[in-house]
PLY file of the C-alpha trace (Angstrom):
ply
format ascii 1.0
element vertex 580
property float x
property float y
property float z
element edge 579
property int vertex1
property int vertex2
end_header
-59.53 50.81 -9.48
-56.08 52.63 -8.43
-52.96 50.69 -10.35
-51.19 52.20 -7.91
-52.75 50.12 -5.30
-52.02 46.53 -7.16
-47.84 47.28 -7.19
-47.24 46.60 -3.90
-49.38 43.65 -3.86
-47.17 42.19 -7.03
-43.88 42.55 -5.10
-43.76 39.87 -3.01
-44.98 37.44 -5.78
-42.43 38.56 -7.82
-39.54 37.85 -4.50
-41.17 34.61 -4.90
-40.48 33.71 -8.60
-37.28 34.78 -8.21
-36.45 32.95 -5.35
-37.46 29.49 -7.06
-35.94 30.37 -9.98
-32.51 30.48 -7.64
-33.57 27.16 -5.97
-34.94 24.76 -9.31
-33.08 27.03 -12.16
-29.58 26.12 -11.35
-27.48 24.26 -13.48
-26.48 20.51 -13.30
-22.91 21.13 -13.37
-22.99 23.58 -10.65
-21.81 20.76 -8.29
-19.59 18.88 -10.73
-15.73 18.18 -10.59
-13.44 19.12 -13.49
-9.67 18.05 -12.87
-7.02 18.15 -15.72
-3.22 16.40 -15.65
-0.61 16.09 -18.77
1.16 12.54 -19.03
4.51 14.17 -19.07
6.21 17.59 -18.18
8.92 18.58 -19.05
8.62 18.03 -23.09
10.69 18.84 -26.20
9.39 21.49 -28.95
7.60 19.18 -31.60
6.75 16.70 -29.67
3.19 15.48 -28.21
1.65 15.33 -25.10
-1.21 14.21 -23.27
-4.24 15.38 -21.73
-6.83 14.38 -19.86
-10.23 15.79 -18.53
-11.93 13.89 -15.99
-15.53 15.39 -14.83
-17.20 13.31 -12.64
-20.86 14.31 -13.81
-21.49 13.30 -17.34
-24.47 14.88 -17.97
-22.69 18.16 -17.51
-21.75 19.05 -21.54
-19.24 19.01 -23.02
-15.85 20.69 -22.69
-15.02 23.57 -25.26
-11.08 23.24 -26.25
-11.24 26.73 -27.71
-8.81 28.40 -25.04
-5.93 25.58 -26.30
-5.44 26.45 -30.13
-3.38 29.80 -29.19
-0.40 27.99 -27.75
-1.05 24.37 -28.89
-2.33 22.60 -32.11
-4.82 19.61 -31.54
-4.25 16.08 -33.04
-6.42 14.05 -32.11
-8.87 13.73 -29.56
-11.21 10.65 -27.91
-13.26 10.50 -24.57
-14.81 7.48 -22.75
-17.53 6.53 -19.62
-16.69 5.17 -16.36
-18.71 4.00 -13.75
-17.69 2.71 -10.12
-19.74 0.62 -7.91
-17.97 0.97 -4.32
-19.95 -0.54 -1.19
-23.64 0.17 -3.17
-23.07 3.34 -3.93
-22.80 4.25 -7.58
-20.67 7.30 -9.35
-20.28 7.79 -13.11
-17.73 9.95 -14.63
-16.31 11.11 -18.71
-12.73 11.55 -19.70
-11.58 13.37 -22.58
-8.18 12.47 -23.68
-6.15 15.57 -26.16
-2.96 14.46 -27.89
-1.52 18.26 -28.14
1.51 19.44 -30.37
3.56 22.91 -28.97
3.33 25.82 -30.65
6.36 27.47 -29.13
9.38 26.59 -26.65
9.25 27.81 -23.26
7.08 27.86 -20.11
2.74 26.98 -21.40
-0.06 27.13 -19.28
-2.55 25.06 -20.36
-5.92 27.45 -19.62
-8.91 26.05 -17.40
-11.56 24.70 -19.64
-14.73 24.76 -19.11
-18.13 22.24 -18.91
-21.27 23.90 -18.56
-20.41 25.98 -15.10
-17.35 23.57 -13.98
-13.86 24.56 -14.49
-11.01 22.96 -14.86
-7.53 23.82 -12.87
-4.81 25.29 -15.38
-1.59 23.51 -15.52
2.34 25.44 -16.70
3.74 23.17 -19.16
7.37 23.31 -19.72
8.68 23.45 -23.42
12.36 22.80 -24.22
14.25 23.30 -27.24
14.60 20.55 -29.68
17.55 18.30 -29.38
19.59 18.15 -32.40
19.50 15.30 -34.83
21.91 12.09 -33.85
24.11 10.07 -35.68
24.74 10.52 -39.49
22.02 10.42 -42.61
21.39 6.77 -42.33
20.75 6.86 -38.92
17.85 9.02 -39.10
15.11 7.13 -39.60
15.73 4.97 -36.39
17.88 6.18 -33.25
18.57 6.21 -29.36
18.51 8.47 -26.69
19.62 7.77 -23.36
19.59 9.86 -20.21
20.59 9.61 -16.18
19.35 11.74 -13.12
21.44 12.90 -11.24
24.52 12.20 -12.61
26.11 12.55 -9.13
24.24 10.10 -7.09
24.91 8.73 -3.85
25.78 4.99 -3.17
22.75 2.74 -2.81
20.49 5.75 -4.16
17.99 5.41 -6.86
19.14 6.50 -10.50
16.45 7.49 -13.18
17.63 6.38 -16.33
15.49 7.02 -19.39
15.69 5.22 -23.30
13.84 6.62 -25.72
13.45 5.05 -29.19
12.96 7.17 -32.16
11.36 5.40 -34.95
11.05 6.99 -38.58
10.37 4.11 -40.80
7.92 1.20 -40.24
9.35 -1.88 -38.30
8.13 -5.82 -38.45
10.07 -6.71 -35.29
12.76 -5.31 -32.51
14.23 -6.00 -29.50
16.05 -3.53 -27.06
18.48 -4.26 -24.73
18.63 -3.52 -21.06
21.21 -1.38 -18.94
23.89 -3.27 -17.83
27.06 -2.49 -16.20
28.98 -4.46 -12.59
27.99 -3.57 -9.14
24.32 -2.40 -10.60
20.99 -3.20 -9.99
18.77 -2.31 -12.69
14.95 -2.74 -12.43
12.09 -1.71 -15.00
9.51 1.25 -14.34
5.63 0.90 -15.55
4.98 0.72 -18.95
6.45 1.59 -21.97
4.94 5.13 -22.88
4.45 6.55 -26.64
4.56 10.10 -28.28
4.65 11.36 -31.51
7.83 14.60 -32.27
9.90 15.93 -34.97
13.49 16.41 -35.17
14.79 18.23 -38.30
11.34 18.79 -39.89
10.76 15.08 -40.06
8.05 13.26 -37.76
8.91 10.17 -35.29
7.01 7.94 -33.66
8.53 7.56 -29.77
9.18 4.54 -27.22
9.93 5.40 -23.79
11.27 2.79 -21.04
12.47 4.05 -17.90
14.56 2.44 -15.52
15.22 2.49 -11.84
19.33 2.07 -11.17
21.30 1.22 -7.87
25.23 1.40 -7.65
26.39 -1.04 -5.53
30.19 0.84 -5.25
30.63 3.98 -5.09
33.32 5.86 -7.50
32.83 6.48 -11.32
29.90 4.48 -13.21
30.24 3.48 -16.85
26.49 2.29 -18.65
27.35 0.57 -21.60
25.40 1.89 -24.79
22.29 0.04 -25.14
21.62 -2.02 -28.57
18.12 -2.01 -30.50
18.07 -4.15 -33.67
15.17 -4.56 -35.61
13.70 -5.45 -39.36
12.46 -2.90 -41.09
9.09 -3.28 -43.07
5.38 -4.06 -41.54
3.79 -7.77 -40.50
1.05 -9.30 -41.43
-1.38 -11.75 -40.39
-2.78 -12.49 -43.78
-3.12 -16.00 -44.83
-1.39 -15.11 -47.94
1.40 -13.88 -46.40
1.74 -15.08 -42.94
5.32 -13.85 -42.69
4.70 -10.37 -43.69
6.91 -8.16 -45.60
10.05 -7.37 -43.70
12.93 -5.63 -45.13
16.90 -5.73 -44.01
17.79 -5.99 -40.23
19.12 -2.89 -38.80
20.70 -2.36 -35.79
21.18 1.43 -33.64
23.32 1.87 -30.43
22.70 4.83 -28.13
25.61 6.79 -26.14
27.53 5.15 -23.14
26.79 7.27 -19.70
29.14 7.95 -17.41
28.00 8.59 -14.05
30.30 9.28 -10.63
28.52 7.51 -7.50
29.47 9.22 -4.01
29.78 7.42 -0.63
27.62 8.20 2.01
27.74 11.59 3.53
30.24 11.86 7.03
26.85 12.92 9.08
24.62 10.04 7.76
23.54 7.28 10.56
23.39 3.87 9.88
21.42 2.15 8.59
22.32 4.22 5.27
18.72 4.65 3.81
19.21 7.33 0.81
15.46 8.18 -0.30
13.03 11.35 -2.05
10.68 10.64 0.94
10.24 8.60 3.77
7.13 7.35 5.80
6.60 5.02 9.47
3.65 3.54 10.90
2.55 1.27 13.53
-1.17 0.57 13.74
-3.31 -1.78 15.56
-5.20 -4.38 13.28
-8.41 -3.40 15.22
-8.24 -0.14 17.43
-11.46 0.31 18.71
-11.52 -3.23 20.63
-10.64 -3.93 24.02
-7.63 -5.20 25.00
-7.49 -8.24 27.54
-5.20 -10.12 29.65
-4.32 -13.06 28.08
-5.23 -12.00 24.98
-3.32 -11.34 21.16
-3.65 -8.15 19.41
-1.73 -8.00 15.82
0.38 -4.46 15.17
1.38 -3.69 11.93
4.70 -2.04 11.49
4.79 -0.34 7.82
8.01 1.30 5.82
7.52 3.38 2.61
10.78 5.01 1.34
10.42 6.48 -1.92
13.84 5.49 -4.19
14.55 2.23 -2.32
14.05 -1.32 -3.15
11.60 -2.83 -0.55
14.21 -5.81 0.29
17.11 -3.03 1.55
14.43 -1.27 4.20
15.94 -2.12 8.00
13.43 -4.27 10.13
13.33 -2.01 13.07
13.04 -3.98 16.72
10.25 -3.06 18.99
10.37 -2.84 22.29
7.76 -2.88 25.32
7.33 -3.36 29.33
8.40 -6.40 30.65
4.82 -7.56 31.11
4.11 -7.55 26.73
5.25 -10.84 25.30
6.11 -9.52 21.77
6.32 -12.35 18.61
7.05 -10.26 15.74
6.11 -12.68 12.58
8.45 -12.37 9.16
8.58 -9.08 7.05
6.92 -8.96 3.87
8.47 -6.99 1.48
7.44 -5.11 -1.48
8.10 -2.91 -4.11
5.97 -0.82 -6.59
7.97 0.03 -10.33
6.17 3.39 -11.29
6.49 5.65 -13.85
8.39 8.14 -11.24
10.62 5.88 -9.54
10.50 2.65 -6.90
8.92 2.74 -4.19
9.94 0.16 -1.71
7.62 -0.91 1.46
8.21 -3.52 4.51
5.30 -4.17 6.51
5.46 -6.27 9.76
2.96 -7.89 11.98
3.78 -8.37 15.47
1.55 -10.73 17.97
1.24 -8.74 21.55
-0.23 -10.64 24.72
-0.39 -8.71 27.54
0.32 -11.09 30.74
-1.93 -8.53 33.24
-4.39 -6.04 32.98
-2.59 -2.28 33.63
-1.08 0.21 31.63
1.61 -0.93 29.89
3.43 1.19 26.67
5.51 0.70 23.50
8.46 2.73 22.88
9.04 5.13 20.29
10.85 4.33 17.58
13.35 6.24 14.87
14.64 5.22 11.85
17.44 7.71 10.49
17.77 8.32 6.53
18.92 10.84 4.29
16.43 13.03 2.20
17.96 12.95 -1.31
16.07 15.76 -2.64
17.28 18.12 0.26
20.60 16.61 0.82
20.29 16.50 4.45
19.53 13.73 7.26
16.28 13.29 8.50
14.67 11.24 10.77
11.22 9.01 10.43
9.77 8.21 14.26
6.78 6.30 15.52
5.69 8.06 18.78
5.50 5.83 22.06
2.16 3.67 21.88
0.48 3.52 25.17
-1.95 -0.07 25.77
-4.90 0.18 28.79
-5.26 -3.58 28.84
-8.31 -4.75 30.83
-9.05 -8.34 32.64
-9.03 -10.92 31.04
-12.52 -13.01 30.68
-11.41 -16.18 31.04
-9.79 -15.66 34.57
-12.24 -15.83 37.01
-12.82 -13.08 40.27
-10.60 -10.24 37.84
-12.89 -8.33 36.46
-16.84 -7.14 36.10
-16.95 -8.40 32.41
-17.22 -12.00 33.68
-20.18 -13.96 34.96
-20.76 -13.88 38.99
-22.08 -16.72 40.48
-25.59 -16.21 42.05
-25.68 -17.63 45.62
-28.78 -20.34 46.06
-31.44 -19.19 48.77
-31.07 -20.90 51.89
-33.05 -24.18 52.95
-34.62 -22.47 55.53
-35.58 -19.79 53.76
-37.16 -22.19 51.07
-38.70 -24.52 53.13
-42.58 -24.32 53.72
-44.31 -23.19 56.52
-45.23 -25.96 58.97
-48.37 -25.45 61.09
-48.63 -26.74 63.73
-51.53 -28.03 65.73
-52.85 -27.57 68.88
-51.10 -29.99 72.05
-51.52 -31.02 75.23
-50.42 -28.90 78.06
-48.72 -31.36 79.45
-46.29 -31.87 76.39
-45.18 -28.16 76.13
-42.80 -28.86 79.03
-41.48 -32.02 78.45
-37.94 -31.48 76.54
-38.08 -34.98 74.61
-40.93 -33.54 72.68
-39.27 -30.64 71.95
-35.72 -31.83 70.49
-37.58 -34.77 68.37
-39.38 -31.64 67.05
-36.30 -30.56 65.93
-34.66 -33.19 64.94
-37.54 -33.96 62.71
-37.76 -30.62 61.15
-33.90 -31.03 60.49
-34.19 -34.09 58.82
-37.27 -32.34 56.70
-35.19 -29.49 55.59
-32.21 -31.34 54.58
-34.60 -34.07 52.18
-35.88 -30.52 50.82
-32.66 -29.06 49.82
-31.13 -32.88 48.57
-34.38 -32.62 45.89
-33.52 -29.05 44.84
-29.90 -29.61 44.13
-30.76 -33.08 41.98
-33.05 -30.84 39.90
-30.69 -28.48 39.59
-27.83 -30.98 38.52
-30.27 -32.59 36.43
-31.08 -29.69 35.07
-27.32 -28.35 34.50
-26.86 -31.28 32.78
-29.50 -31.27 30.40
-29.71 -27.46 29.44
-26.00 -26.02 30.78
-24.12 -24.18 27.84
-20.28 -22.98 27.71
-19.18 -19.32 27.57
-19.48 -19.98 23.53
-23.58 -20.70 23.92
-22.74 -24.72 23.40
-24.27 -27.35 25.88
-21.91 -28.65 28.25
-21.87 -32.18 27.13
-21.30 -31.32 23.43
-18.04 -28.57 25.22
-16.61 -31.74 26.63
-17.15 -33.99 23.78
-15.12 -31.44 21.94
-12.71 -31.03 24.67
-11.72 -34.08 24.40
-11.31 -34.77 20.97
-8.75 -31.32 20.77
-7.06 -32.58 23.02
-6.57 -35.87 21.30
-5.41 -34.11 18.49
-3.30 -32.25 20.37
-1.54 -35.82 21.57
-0.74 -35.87 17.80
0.56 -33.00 16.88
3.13 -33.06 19.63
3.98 -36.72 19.41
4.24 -35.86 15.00
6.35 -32.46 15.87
3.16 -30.41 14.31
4.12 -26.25 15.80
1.56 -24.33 14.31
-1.11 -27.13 14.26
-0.61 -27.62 17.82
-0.77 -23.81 18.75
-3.97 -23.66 17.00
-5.04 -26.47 18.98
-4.11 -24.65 22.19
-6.08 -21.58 21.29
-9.48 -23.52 20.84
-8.65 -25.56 24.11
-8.44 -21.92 25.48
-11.34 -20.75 24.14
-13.43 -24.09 25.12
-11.77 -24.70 28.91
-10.97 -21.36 30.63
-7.24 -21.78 32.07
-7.41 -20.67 35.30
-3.96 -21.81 36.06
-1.18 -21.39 33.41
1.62 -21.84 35.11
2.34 -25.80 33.85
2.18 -24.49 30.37
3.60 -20.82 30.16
7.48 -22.09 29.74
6.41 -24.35 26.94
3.73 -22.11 25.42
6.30 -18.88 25.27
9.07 -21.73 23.67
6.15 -22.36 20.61
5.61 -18.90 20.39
9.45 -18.07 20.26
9.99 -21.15 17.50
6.64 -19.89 15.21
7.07 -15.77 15.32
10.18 -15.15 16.26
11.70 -17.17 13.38
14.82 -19.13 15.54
17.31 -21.28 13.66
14.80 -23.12 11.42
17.35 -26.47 11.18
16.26 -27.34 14.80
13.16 -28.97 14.55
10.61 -28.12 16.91
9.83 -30.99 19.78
6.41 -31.30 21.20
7.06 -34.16 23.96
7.72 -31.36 26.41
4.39 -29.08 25.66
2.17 -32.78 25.76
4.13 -33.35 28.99
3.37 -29.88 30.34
-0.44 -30.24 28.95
-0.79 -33.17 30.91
0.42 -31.83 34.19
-1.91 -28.55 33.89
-4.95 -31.14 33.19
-3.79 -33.20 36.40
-3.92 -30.27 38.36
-7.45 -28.81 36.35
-9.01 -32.09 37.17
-8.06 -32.45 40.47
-9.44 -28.82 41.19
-12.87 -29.98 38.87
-13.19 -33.73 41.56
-13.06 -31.00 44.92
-15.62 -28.87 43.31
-17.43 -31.73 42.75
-17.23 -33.36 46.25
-18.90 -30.16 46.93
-21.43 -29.29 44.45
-21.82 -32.69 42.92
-21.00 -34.34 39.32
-18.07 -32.29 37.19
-16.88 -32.13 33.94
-15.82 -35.61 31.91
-12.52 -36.31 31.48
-10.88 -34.56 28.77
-9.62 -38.09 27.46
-9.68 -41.09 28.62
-7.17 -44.32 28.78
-8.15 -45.09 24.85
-5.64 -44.32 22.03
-6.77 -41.78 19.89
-7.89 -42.54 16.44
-4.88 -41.68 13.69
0 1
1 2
2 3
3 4
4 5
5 6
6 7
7 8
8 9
9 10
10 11
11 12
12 13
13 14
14 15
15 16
16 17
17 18
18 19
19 20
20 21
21 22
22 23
23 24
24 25
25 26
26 27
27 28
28 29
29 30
30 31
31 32
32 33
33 34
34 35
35 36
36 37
37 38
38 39
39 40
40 41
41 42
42 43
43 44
44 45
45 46
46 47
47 48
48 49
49 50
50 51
51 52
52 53
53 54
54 55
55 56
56 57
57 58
58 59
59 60
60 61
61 62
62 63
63 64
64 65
65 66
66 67
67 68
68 69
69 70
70 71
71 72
72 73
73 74
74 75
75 76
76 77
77 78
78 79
79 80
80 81
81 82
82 83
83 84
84 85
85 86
86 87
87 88
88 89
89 90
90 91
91 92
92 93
93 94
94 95
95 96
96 97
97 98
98 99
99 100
100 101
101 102
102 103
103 104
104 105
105 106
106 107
107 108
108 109
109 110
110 111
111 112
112 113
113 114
114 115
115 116
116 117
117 118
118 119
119 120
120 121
121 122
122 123
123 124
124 125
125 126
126 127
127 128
128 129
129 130
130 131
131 132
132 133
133 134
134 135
135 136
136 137
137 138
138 139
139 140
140 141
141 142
142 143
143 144
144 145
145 146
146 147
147 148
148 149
149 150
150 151
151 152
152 153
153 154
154 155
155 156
156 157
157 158
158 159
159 160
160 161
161 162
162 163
163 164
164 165
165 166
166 167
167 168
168 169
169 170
170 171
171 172
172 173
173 174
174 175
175 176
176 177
177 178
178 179
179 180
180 181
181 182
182 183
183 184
184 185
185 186
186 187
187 188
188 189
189 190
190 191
191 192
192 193
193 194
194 195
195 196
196 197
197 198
198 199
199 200
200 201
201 202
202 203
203 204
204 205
205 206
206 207
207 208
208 209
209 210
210 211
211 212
212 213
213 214
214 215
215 216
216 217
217 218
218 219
219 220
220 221
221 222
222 223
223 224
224 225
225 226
226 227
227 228
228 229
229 230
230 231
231 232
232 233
233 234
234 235
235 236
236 237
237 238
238 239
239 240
240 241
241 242
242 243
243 244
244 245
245 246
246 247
247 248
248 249
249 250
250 251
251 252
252 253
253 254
254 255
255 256
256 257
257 258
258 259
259 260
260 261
261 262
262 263
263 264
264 265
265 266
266 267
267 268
268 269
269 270
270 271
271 272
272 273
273 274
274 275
275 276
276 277
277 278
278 279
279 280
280 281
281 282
282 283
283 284
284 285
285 286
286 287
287 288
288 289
289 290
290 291
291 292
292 293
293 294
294 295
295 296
296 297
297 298
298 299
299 300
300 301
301 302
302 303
303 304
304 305
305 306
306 307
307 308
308 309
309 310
310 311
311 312
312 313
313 314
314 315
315 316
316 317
317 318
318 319
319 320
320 321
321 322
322 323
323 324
324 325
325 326
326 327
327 328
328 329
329 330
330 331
331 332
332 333
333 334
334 335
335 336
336 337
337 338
338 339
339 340
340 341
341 342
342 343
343 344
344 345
345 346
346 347
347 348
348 349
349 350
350 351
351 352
352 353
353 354
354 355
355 356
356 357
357 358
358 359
359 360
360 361
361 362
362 363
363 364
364 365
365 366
366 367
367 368
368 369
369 370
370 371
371 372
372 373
373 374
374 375
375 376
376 377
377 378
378 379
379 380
380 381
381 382
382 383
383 384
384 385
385 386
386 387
387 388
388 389
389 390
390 391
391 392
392 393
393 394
394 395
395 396
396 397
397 398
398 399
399 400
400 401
401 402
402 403
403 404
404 405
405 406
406 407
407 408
408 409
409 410
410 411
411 412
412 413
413 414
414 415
415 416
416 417
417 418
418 419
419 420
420 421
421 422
422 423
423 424
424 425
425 426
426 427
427 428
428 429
429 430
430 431
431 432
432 433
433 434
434 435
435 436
436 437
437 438
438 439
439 440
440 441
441 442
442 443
443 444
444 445
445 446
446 447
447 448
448 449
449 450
450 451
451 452
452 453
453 454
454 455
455 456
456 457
457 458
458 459
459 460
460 461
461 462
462 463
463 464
464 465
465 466
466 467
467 468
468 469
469 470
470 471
471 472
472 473
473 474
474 475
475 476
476 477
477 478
478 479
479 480
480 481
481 482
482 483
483 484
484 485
485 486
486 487
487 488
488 489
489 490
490 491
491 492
492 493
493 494
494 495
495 496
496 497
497 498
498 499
499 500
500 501
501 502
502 503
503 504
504 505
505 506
506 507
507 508
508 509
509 510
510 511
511 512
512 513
513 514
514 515
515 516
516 517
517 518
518 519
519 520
520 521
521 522
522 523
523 524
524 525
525 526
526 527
527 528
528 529
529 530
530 531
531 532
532 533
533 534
534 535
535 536
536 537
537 538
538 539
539 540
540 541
541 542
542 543
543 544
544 545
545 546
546 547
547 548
548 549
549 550
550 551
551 552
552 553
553 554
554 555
555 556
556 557
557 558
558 559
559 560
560 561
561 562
562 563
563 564
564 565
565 566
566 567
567 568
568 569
569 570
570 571
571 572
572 573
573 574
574 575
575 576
576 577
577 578
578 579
């Protein structure tokens, strides 16, 4: 046998091992996520920082810190499991958290580090020089630090203002004050944070609080020095000494800042609105449903503005074609304290009804503000929103979505075939015979179509259902008890009980006519979402007295329709008092 022969033969079974081993051989990782972040940046020479590996397969490896040790030394180290359950679908994940110590001052990158065949993204780490020590010999064991940004600002704009507390010696108890000073508003950012530095060969440990700051006047700023007093020593829990062994009180005051505030610039609009970023929005609560005649849809108006207490955001008005009722509902307000400032936000909901089907469109709108980290005006706009709004259901003859009444086949048509039998010649030309003929074949197709519309009333009755799928006597049982309880609420002065009320009526009784009740109806809707002068009290009597009218007229309509299809609807109420 030839070995020459057998090589080709062993070729293709050798493309084939190699292409499985490209398919099943790969690693694990090969698909896994690696992100790193630091917990600060900027940071002093000799002091720590933090950070953190997140992979987001755990069976990956684990990460090899090698790469770190030229430019940073490693003090301690920890990792931890996650796992998320969001909407059935489960995802597990591994941090590793590094406290790291500089090696050296200036600009560090933190190298990529790898798991199995994920890498990390490098990060630049900027290393300052050590501050110098503060205060005299006694002081340093325990000192402050204090710190604004910018030291310019503008009036109303946010101020960073850092306190850091360095602590040499152990302390039982302490208590720092807060910044203080007139026409400021001071509020707190996140969490405390903690580090470990040196200053002047000796270690600290170190308390950070940050604050967000808002002058009030413009012109020059004095903060007063802020006061931490303390007892030096440790606490205990033990029942043997349940006070611990605490040594003298001491008591460290950090440097007064002086800051000047400037007004707003010439070329800023009104309303002044001095912010790192700002965002607009105006979304509907549900986009991909129709919208009707008749018919609410909520918007939602939403503010961010980065450096801005939530409560100082403008409520911008909205405005619309004449035939959009708008009843904008009361601003919430909020505000997030993080780490890197305040972030203020104002969302809105406004109630639309459309009063016809068309196309009908919301105008754009701009809010002006000034972008404090490019010292220049901007402006924030929410294009022109354009509503197709369709026919409403409840409105009979408007539109294809509703239900089309099916005309009955005629009597004629449905009355059976009379034969008819053989006479005498005599009779076929004697007209009495032939009109009592008639007459009687009248009289047999009007019995016919009396029985066929008392089965079909009887059977209305027993087996009819509402729009909603309910039977129509159980609709007008619970017609009429709404309606009852709408008596009350207007007679007890009850606005948002009785526009409740009025929506289930509408749901339950379709309002052809709305005329008797759109004056009164648009007056509740003014008093509930537009938010008028809340010391008059709202009066009902007029909306019962407009309620009744409409039913006058929706009853009178309901007795012709019956005079010509038979029995109608039951009252809605009848001469008894309602119960309550």
């Amino acid at each position: 046998m030839n070995p020459n022969r057998c090589r080709p033969a062993l070729l293709p079974l050798l493309l084939i091992c190699l292409l499985l081993l490209g398919l099943f051989g790969r690693s694990p990782a090969s698909g896994a996520t690696l992100s790193a972040r630091v917990d600060r940046n900027p940071v002093a020479l000799d002091e720590s920082v933090r950070l953190e590996l997140t992979i987001d397969d755990p069976s990956a490896g684990e990460p090899d810190f090698t790469p770190l040790e030229s430019a940073f030394e490693i003090l301690g180290q920890s990792s931890s499991s996650n796992i998320q359950i969001i909407n059935g679908r489960q995802s597990r994940s591994r941090s590793y958290q590094l406290t790291l110590m500089p090696r050296r001052a200036g600009t560090l990158t933190i190298p990529a580090i790898r798991v199995g065949s994920a890498q990390s993204n490098p990060l630049e780490l900027v290393v300052t020089d050590p501050a110098a020590p503060s205060g005299g010999r006694e002081e340093r064991d325990l000192f402050l630090e204090v710190e604004a940004s910018p030291s310019n600002p503008y009036l109303q704009a946010q101020i960073l203002y850092t306190v850091r507390l360095y602590i040499g010696l152990s302390l039982a108890n302490g208590s720092l004050s807060e910044p203080a000073a007139e026409q400021l508003t001071v509020h707190k950012l996140g969490q405390d944070r903690e580090f470990s530095t040196s200053r002047d060969g000796r270690g600290y440990r170190v308390i950070e609080r940050r604050y967000a700051l808002f002058a009030r006047q413009s012109g020059p700023l004095i903060i007063p020095p802020l006061v931490f007093q303390g007892q030096s020593g440790r606490s205990s829990a033990s029942l043997f000494d349940p006070f611990g062994r605490v040594g003298p009180s001491r008591r460290v005051r950090s440097q007064a800042v002086e800051l000047e505030v400037k007004p707003p610039p010439v070329q800023a609009e009104l309303p002044w609105l001095p912010a790192s970023e700002f965002r607009a929005s105006l979304e509907r609560s549900d986009p991909d449903a129709p919208i009707r005649a008749g018919e609410p849809l909520t918007l939602t108006l939403t503010l961010e503005a980065h450096g801005l207490a939530g409560s100082t955001l403008p409520e911008p008005r909205i405005r619309g074609d004449e035939a959009l009722r708008l009843y904008p509902d009361q601003a919430d307000f909020e505000q997030l304290q993080e780490q890197e400032g305040m972030v203020g936000i104002l969302r809105k909901k406004i109630a639309v009804i459309p009063a016809r089907a068309g196309s009908f469109r919301l105008e754009a709108i701009e809010i002006p503000w000034w972008n404090t980290s490019r010292q220049r005006p901007e402006l924030a706009r929410i294009p022109a929103m354009l509503l197709e709004v369709e026919p409403g259901l409840s409105h009979p003859g408007t539109g294809s979505g509703q239900a089309q009444e099916t005309v009955p086949p005629s009597a004629a048509q449905a009355a059976p075939t009379v034969p008819t039998e053989p006479t005498h010649p005599g009779l076929k030309s004697n007209p009495w015979f032939w009109l009592s003929g008639l007459l009687a074949g009248a009289w047999l197709l009007t019995l016919l179509a009396w029985r066929q519309s008392r089965r079909s009333q009887k059977t209305n009755k027993a087996g009819e259902a509402d729009e909603k799928g309910r039977p129509a006597a159980k609709a007008a049982t619970e017609l009429r008890e709404l309606a009852g309880q709408l008596r009350q609420a207007c007679r007890r002065h009850q606005p948002r009980q009785a526009r409740q009320l009025l929506s289930r009526l509408a749901q339950l009784a379709p309002l052809e006519s709305l005329q008797p009740l759109e004056e009164e109806l648009d007056r509740l809707n003014r008093y509930l979402y537009a938010q008028e002068d809340a010391a008059e009290a709202w009066d009902g009597s007029a909306l019962w007295q407009a309620w009744q009218t409409w039913e006058q007229t929706r009853k009178g309509a309901k007795q012709r329709g019956s005079a010509r299809r038979g029995d109608g609807l039951v009252p809605l109420y009848g001469d008894h008092e309602p119960a309550g």
